[in-house]
Structure formats: C-alpha cells, structure tokens
DRENPA-3360 file (N, C-alpha, C; in nm, 2 decimals, always signed):
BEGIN
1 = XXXXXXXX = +3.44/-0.32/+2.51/+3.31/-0.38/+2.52/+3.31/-0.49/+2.41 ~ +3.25/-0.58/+2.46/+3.24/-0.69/+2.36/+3.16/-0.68/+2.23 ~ +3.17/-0.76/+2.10/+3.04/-0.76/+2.05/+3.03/-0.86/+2.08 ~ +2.86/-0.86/+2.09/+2.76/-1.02/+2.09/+2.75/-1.11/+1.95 ~ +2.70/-1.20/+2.01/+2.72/-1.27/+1.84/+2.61/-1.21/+1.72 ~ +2.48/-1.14/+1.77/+2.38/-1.09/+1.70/+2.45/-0.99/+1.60 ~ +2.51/-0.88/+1.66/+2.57/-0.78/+1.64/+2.68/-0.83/+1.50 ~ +2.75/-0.98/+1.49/+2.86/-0.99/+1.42/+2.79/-1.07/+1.30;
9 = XXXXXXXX = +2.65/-1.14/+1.33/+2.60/-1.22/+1.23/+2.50/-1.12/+1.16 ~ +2.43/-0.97/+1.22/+2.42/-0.86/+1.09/+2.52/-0.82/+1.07 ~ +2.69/-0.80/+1.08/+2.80/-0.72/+1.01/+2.82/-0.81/+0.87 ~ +2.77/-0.94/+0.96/+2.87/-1.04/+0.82/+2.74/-1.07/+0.70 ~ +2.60/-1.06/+0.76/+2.51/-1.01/+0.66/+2.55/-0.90/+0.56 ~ +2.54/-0.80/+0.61/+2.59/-0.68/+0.54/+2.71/-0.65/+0.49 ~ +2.83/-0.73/+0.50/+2.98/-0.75/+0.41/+2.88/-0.81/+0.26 ~ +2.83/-0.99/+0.36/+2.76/-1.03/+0.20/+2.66/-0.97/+0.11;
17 = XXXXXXXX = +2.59/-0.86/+0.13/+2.46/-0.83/+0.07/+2.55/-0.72/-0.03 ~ +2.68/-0.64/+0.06/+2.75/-0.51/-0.02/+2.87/-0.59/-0.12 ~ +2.93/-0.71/-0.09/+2.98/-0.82/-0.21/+2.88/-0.84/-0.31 ~ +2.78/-0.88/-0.28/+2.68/-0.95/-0.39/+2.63/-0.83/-0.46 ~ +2.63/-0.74/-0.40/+2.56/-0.59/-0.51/+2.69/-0.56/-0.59 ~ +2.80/-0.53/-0.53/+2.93/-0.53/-0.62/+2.95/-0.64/-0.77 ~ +2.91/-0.76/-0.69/+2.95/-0.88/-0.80/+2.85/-0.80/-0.90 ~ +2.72/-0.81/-0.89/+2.63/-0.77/-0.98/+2.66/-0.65/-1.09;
25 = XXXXXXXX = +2.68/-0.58/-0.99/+2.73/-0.40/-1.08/+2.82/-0.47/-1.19 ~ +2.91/-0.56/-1.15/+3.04/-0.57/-1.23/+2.97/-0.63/-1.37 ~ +2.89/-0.73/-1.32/+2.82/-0.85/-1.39/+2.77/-0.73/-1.49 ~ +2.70/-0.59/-1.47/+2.58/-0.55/-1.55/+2.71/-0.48/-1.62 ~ +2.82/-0.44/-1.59/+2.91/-0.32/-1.64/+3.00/-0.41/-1.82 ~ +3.04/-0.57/-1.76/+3.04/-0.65/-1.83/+2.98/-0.69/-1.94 ~ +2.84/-0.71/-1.94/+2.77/-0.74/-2.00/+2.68/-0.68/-2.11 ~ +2.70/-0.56/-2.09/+2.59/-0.46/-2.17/+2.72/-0.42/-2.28;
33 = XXXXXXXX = +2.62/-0.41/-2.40/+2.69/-0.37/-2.54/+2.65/-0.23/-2.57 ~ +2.72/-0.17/-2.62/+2.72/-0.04/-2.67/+2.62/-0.09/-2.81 ~ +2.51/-0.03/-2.82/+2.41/-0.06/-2.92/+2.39/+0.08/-3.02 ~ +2.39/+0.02/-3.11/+2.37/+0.13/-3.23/+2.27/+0.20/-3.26 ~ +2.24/+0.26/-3.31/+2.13/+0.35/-3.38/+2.00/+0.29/-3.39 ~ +2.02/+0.20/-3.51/+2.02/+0.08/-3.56/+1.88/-0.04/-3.54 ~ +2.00/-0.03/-3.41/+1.95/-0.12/-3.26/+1.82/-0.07/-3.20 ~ +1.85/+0.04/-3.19/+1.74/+0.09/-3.07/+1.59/+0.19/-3.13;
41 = XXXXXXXX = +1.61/+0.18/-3.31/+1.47/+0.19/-3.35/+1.39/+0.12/-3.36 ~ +1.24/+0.22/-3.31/+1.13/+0.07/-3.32/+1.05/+0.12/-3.43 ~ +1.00/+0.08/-3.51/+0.89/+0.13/-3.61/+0.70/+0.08/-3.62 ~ +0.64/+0.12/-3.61/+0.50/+0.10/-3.59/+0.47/+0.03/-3.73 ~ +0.37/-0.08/-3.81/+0.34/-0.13/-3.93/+0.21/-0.05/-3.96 ~ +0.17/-0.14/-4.03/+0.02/-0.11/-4.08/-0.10/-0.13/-3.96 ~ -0.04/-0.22/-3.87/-0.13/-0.26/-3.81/-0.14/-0.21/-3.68 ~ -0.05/-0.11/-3.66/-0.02/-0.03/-3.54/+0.06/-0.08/-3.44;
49 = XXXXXXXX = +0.11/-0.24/-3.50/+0.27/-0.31/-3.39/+0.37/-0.26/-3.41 ~ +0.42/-0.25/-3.31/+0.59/-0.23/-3.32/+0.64/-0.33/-3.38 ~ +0.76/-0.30/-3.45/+0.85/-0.41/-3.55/+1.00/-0.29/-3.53 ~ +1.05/-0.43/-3.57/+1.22/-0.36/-3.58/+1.27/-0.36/-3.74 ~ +1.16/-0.38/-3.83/+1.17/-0.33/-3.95/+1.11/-0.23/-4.04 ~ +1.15/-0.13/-4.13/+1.08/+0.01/-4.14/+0.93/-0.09/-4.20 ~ +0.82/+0.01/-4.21/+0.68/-0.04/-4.30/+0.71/+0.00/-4.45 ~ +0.66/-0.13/-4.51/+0.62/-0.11/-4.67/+0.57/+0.06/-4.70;
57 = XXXXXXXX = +0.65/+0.12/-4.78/+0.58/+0.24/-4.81/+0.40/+0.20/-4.94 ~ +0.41/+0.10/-4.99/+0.32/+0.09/-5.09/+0.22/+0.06/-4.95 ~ +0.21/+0.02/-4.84/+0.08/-0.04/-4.74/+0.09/+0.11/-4.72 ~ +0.11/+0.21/-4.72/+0.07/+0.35/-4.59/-0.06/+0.32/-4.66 ~ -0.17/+0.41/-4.62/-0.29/+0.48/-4.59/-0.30/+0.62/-4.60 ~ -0.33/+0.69/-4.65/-0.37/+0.83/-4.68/-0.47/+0.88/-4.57 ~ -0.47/+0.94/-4.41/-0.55/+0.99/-4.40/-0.58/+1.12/-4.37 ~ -0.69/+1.21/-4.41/-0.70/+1.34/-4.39/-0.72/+1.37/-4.28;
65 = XXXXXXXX = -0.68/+1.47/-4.22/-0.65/+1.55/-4.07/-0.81/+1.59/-4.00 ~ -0.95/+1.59/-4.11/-1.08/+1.64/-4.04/-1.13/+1.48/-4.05 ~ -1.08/+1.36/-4.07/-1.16/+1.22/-4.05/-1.13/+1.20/-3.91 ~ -1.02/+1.29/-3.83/-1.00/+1.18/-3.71/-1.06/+1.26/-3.65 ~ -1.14/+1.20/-3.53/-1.24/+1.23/-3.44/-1.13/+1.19/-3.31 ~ -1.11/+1.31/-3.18/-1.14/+1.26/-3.08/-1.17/+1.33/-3.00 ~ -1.21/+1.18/-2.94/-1.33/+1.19/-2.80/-1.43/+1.13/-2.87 ~ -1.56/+1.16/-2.81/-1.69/+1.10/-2.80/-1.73/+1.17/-2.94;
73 = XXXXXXXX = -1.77/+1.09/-3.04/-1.84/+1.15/-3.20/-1.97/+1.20/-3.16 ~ -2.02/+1.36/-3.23/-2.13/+1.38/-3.18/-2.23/+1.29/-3.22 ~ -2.32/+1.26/-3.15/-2.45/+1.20/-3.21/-2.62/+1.25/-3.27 ~ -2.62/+1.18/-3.40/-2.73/+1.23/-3.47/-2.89/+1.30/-3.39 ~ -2.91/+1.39/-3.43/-3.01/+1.43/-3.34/-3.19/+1.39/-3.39 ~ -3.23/+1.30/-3.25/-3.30/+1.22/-3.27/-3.47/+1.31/-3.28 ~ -3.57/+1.27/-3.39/-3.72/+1.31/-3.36/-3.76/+1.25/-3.23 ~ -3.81/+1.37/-3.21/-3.91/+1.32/-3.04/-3.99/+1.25/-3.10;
81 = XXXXXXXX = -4.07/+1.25/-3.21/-4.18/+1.12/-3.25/-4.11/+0.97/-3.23 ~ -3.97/+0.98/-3.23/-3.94/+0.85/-3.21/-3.90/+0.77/-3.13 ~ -3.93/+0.87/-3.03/-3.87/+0.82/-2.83/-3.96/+0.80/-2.81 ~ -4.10/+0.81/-2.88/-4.22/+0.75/-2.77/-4.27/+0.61/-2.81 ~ -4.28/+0.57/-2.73/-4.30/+0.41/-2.76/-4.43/+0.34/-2.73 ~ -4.52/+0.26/-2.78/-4.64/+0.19/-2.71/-4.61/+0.09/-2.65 ~ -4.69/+0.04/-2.54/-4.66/-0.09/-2.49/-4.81/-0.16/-2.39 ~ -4.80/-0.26/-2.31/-4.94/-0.25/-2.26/-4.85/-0.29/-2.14;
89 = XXXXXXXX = -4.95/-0.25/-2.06/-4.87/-0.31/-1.91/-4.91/-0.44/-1.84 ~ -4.79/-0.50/-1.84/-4.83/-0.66/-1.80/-4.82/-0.73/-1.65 ~ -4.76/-0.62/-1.59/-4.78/-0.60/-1.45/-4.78/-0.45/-1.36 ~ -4.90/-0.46/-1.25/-4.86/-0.37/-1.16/-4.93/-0.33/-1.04 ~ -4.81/-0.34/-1.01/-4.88/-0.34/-0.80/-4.89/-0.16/-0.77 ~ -4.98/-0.15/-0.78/-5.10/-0.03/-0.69/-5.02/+0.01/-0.56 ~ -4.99/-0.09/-0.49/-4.99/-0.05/-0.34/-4.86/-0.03/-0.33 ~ -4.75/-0.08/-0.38/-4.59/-0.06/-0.42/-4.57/+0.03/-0.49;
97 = XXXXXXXX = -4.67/+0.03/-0.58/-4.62/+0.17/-0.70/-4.56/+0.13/-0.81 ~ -4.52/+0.03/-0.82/-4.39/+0.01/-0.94/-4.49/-0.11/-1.05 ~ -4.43/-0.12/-1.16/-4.47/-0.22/-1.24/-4.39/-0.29/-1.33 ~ -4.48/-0.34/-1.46/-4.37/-0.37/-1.60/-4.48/-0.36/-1.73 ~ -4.40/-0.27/-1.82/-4.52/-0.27/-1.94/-4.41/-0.32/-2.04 ~ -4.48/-0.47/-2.10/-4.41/-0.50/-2.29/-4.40/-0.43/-2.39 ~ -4.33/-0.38/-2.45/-4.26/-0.27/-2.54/-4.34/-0.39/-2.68 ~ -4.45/-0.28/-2.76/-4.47/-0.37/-2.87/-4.42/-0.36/-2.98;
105 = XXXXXXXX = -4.31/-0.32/-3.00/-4.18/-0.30/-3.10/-4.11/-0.38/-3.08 ~ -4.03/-0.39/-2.98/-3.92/-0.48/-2.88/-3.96/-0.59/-2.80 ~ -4.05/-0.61/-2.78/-4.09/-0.71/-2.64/-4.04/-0.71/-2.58 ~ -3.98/-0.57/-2.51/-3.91/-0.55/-2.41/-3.97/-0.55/-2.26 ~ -3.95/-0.59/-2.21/-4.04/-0.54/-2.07/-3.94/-0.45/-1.99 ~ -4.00/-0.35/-1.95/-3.95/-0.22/-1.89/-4.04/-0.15/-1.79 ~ -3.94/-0.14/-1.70/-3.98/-0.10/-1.55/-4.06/+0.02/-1.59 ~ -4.14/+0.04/-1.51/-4.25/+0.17/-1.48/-4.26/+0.20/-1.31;
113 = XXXXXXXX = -4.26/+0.30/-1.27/-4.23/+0.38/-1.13/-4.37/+0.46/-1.15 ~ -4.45/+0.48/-1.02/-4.59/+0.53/-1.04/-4.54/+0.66/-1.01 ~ -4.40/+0.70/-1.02/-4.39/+0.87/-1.05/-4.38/+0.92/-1.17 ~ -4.37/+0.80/-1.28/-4.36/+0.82/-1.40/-4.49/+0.84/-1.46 ~ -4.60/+0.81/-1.41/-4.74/+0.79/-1.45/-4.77/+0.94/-1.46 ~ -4.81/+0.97/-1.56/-4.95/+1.14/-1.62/-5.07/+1.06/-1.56 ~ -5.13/+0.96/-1.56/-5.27/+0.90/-1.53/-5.24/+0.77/-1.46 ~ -5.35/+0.75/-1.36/-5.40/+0.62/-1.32/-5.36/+0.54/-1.39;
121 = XXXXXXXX = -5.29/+0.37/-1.39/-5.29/+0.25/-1.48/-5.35/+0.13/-1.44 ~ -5.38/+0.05/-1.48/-5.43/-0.12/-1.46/-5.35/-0.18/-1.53 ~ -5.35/-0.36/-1.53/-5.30/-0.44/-1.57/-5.36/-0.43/-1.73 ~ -5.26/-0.45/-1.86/-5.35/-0.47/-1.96/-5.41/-0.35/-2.02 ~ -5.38/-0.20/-1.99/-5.39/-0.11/-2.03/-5.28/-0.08/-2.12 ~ -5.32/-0.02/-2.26/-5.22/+0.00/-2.31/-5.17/+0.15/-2.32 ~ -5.05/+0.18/-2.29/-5.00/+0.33/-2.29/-4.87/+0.31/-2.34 ~ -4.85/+0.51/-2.35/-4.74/+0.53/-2.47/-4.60/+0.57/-2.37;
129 = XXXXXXXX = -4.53/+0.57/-2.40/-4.41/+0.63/-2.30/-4.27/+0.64/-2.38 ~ -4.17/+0.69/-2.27/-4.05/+0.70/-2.31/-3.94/+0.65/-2.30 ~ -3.84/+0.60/-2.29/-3.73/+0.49/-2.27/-3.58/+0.59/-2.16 ~ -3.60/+0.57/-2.06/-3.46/+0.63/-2.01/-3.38/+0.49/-1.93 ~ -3.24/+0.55/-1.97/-3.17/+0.43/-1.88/-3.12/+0.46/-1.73 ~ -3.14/+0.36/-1.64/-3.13/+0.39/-1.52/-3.04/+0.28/-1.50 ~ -3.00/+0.30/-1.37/-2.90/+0.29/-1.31/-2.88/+0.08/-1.30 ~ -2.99/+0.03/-1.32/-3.07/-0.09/-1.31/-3.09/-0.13/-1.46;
137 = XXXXXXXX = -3.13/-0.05/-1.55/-3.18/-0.07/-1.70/-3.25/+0.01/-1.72 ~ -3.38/-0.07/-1.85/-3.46/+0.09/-1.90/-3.60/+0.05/-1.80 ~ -3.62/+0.24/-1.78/-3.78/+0.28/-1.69/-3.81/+0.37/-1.83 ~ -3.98/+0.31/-1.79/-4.04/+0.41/-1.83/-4.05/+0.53/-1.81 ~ -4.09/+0.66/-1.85/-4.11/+0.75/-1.82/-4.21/+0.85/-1.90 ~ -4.29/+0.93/-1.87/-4.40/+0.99/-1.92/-4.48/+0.88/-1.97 ~ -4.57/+0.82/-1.91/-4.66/+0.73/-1.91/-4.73/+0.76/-1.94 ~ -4.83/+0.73/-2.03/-4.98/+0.76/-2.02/-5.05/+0.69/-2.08;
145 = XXX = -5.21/+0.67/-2.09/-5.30/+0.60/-2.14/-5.28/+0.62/-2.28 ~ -5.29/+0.52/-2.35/-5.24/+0.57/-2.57/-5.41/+0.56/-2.60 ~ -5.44/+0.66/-2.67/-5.56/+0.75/-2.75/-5.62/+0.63/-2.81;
% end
C-alpha cells in the first residue's frame, strides 16, 4: 500500500520536531555549569529583599516572639456611649421608606431605611442613631427622635 503525501509530510514533521528536541537537550546538557554552594544562596536584608550577599550583622533588629501578631489584631473595645451619633434628617420619602440624615459630627450623610426607625420621622427632625456598614456604605440604625 502506498503512502499518501499527507501521511509523509507528518513523518517528516515529526523526524524534525524529535531533531530539534534532541539539538536542544544537547544545547541544555552543554551549557549548564555545575554551581557551587556559593552560587545558589540567597539571603533576605534588612529590608526583607533577597540579595546574594550575607546582611550587615550591626543592621539586625531585635525582635521579641509576643510583638508579632498574626492575623487580624484584636480590637479595642468600644463605649456604647460612643456609637450613637446625632444628626437631623435632611431627606425623606414617607411613601418609599428610605431617606438621609447629616451626621453633626462628620457631615456625613447616611442612609436611613424606615425599618431602622423606633418612631415616626419628618424632614429636619433631629435624631440620635447608630452607624452600621452595609453592603452600599453606612445606614443608619436605631433611629429615634434625640430628647
């Protein structure tokens, strides 16, 4: 049976692809140096880069084993007197529910949801509340008329 010419132009692909990987092997077997000790240490500095020279011993740093923190550092535990915040409300639609009251600390304006409301509000009322972050920014929460 004959071969076709398709059949002999992939054999002669595949002679050159298995030459050219050979040439290469040779090329890498050639080329590479046996490297020393030496050679192949890397040392970290002061600044936490790799260098191929040891670090100054007079630069180390002294640090003690209970300063390193990891993960998340706990956080200081906050007065509830201080999460509640005054503001007056400078917008709000009744029939939507939703609004915005100015933070008079921050001049922040911060969403309010009429699920957050303890009481009825109007425009220009001033009430005390609490700051949560959502998913959008900060809402109010526990709303209410300030005394």
């Amino acid at each position: 049976m004959a071969e076709t010419w398709n059949k002999k132009e992939r054999e002669k692909k595949k002679q050159q692809n298995k030459k050219e990987k050979a040439e290469k092997k040779q090329d890498r077997k050639e080329n590479t140096k046996v490297k020393s000790l030496d050679d192949m240490l890397a040392y970290v500095d002061e600044n936490g880069n790799l260098s191929n020279t040891p670090p100054d011993p007079k630069k180390m740093k002294k640090i003690k084993q209970e300063d390193i923190e990891i993960g998340v550092p706990k956080q200081q535990a906050f007065d509830p007197a201080e999460l509640i915040r005054t503001g007056i409300i400078t917008f709000f639609n009744e029939s939507k529910g939703y609004g915005f009251i100015k933070d008079l600390e921050t001049q922040q304006s911060v969403f309010v949801h009429v699920n957050a409301l303890k009481q009825a509000v109007k425009e220009n009322n001033k009430v005390t509340f609490e700051v949560e972050m959502g998913p959008k920014g900060a809402n109010a929460i526990n709303v209410e008329l300030a005394p």
